[in-house]
Every structure is written in C-alpha cells, then in structure tokens.
C-alpha positions as CSV (number, residue, x, y, z in Angstrom):
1,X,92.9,31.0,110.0
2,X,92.5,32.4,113.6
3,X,92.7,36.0,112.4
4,X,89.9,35.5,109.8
5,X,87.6,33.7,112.5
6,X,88.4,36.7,114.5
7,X,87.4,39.6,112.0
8,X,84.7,37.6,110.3
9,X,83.4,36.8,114.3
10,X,83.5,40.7,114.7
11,X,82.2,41.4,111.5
12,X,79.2,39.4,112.1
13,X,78.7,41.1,115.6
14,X,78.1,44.3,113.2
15,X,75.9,42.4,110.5
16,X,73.6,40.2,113.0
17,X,70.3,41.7,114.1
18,X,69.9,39.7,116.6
19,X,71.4,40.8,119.9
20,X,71.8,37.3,121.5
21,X,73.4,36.0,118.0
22,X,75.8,38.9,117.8
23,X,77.0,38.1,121.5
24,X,77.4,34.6,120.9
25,X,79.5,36.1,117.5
26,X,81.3,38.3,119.9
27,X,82.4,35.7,122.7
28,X,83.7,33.4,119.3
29,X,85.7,36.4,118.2
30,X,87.2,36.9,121.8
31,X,88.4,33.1,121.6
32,X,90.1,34.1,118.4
33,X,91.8,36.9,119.9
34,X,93.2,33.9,122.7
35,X,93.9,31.9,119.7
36,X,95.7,35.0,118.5
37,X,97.7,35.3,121.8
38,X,98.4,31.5,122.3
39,X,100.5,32.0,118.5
40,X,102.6,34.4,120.2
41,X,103.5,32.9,123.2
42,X,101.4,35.1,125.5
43,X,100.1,31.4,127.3
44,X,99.1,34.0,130.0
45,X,96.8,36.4,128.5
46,X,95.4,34.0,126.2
47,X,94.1,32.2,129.5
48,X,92.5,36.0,130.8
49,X,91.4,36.3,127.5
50,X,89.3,33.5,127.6
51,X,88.4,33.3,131.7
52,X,87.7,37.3,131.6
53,X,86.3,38.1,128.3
54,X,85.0,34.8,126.9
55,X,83.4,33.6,130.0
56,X,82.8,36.6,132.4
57,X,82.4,39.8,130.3
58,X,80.2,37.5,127.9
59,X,77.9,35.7,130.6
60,X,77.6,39.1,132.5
61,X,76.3,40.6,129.0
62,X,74.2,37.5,128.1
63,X,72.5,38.0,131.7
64,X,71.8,41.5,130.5
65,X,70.2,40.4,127.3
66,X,68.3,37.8,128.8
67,X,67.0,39.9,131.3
68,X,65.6,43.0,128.7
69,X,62.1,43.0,127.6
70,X,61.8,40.3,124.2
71,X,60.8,43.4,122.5
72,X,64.4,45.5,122.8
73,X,66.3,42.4,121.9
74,X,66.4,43.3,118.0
75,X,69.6,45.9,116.6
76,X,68.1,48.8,114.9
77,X,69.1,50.9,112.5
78,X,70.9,53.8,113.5
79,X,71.3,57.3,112.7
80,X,74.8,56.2,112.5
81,X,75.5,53.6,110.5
82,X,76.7,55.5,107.2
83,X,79.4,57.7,108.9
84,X,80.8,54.5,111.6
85,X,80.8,52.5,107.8
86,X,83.0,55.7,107.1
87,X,85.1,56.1,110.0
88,X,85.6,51.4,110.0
89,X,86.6,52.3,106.1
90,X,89.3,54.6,107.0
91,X,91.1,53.1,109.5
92,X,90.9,49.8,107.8
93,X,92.5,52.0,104.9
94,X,95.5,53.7,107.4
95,X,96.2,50.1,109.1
96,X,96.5,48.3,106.1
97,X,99.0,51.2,104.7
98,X,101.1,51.2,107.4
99,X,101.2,47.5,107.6
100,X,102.5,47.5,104.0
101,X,104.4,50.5,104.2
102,X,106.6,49.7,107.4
103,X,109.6,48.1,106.5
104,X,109.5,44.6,108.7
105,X,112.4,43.7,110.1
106,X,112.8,39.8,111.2
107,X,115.3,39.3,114.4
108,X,117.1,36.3,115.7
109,X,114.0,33.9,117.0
110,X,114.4,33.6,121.3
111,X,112.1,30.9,122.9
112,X,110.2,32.7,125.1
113,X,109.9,32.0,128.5
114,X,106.7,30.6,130.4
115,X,105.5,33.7,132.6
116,X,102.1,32.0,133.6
117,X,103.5,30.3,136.7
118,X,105.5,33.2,138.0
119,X,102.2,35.2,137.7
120,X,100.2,32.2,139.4
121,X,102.0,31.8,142.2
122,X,102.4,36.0,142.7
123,X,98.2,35.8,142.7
124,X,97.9,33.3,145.1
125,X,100.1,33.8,147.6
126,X,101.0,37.6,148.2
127,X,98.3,39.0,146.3
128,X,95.9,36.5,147.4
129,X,93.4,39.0,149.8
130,X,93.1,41.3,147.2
131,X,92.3,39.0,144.7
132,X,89.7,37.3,146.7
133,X,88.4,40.6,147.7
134,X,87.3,42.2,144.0
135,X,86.0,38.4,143.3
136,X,83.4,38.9,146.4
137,X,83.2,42.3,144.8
138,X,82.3,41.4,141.5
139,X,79.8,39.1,142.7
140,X,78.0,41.6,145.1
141,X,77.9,44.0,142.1
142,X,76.4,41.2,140.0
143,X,73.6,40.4,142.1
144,X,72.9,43.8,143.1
145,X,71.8,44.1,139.5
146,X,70.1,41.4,139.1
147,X,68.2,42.5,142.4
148,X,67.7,46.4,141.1
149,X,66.0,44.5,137.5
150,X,64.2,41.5,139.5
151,X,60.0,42.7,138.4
152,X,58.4,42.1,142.0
C-alpha cells in the first residue's frame, strides 16, 4: 500500500498542471517514502524524512510558489516530455529486470536495534553548536530571499 501511494504520489507530481497541486502530490509522496522507511526499521530517517523533506524542503518550495506571479504557476509543456517519457520507460524496464532477475536470498531475521536515541543525544549534546548554527543559517538564507523577492 505505501509503495503505491508513493509512485502514484510521484506520478501525479508528473501528471498535475498545477504547480501548487503537484507540490502538495510531492510532500504526500515524501510521507510515503517515511512510511517506506518506518517498514524497515529505519525509525530515524523516517523522522528526517518527514521533518526535512515533508515539512522543510516542501514549505520552503510552497513559499516559492506562493511567491511567483499567478501567471507562472501553471506546468507547461515541454520540449522534453517525449524523450524523459523515454528515458522514465527504460529504467522502469532495467529496475524491474533486475528486480526479477536477481536471485533473492532471505537470511535469518535480527531485530534491529533503535539508533534514534544514540543519534539524539550525539545532536544535542556534542554536536549541539553546530547544529544550532546551520538552523540560524537556514533561517538567514530563508529570509534573505524572501527579502531579495519582497515588490517594494
């Protein structure tokens, strides 16, 4: 289920000519992709996933969108469309060989262990200046550009 919501979420980022519908599309197919990670046991990047991509990568694109002319807000056609359809077709053909060519092997199931404290506590306490040094980063950049846009 979580890997069809996360192709037919990018699929419809492709299909939608609406560029604030295709983002919306976009952050739903990044919370798949979490969704994805949470099934493997990755509890960490699941949480980046969402906190990073789903909520900062998408709001910082959303603000971008909002902040274009009403006009430039449609997708066009492109010159490229037939030969990216081409190029999608292809590699859709060479993954889906190699996933049914490869002969799977299944090992002895471990529980995997819960990495997202370890990594918590490494970001907070030694790596804590840093940390809080690209967030103040991030947010000067951020409102630079809304500055540089900003019609007077």
């Amino acid at each position: 289920m979580l890997s069809a919501l996360t192709v037919g979420a990018a699929g419809m980022v492709i299909v939608v000519r609406n560029l604030l519908h295709a983002l919306l599309f976009l952050i739903l197919s990044f919370v798949g992709v979490a969704g994805l990670y949470i099934t493997l046991s990755a509890d960490f990047i699941a949480v980046v996933q969402v906190l990073i991509y789903a909520g900062a990568i998408a709001v910082l694109m959303i603000f971008s969108v909002m902040l274009t002319p009403l006009s430039d807000r449609d997708n066009a056609e492109g010159l490229l469309r037939l030969p990216a359809l081409v190029l999608s077709g292809l590699v859709a053909t060479g993954i889906a060989f190699v996933a049914i060519e490869t002969d799977w092997q299944v090992t002895s199931e471990s529980s995997f262990e819960n990495t997202s404290v370890a990594i918590g506590e490494a970001l907070l306490s030694p790596f804590v200046l840093p940390f809080e040094i690209a967030s103040v980063l991030l947010v000067a950049a951020m409102i630079g550009a809304i500055v540089l846009v900003r019609e007077d």
